[in-house]
FITIMAR-604913 format. One record per residue: residue in three letters; x, y, z of N, C-alpha, C in turn. Coordinates in steps of 0.001 Angstrom, whole numbers, padded with zeros to 6 digits, always signed. Layout:
N
ALAXYZXYZXYZ/...
end
This chain:
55
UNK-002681+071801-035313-002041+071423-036552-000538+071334-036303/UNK+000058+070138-036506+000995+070034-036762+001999+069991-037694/UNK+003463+070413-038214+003773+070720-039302+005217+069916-038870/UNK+005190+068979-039880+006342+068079-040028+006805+067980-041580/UNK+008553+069045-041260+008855+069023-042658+007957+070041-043852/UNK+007591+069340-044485+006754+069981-045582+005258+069676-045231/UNK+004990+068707-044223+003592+067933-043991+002696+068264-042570/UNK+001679+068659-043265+000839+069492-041921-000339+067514-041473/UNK-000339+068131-040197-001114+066678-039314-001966+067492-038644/UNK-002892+066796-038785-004271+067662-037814-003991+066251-036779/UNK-003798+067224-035369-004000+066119-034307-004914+065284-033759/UNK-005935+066411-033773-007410+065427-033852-007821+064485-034263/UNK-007108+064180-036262-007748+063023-037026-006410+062448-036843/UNK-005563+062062-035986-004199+061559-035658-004710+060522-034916/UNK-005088+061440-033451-006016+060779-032315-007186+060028-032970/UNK-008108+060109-033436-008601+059408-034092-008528+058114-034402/UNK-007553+058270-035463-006867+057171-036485-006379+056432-035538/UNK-005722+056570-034530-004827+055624-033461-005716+055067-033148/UNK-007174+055808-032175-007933+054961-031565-008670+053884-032171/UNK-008889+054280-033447-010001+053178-034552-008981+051823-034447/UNK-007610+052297-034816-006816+051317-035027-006274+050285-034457/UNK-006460+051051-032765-005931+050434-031374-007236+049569-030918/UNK-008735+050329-031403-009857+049042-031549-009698+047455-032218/UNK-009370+047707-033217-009585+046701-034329-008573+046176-033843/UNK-007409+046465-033680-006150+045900-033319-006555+044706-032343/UNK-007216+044973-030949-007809+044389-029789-008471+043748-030222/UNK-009655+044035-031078-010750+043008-031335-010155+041947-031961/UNK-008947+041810-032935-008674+040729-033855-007964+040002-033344/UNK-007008+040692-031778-006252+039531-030912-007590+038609-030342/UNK-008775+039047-030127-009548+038415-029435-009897+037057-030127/UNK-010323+037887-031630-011095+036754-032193-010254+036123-033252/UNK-009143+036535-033646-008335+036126-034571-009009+035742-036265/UNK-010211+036873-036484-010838+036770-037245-009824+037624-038776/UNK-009173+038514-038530-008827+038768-039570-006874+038290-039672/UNK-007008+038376-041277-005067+037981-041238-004410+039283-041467/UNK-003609+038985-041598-002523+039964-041788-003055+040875-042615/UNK-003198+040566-044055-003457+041428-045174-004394+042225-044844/UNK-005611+041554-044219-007607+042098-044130-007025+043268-043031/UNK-005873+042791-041893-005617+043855-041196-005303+045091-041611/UNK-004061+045189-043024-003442+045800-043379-004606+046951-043927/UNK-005694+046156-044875-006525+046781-045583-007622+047837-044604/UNK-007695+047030-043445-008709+047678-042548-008270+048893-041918/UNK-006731+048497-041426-006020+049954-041049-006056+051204-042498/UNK-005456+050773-043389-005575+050843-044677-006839+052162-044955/UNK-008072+051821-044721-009621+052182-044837-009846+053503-043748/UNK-009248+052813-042255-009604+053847-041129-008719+055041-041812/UNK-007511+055002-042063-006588+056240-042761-007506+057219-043259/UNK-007707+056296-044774-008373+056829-045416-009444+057815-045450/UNK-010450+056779-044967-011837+057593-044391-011589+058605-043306/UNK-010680+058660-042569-009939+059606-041362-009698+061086-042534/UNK-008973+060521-043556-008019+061817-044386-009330+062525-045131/UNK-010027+061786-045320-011224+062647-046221-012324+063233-045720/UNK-012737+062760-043927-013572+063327-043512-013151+064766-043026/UNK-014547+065826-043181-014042+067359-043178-015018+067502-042159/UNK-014429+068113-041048-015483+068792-040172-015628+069894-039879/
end
């Protein structure tokens, strides 16, 4: 756990979040299937679903 400021980061769902992101990132240079926005939303989602899963 990391503590930045007032804000605690679990490193684990950090690592995580990068890797989902550094996927999709790759896949969409490939196929140029999503735009900007669908990107925004998709990074957007991995966050998300990252911040709420409890293990």
């Amino acid at each position: 756990m990391l503590d930045v400021g007032n804000i605690s980061l679990n490193s684990k769902k950090l690592d995580r979040m990068k890797v989902s992101i550094l996927e999709i990132e790759q896949q969409n240079l490939k196929t140029r299937e999503k735009s900007n926005d669908a990107m925004v939303d998709a990074i957007r989602k991995i966050v998300i679903d990252e911040v709420n899963k409890s293990y």
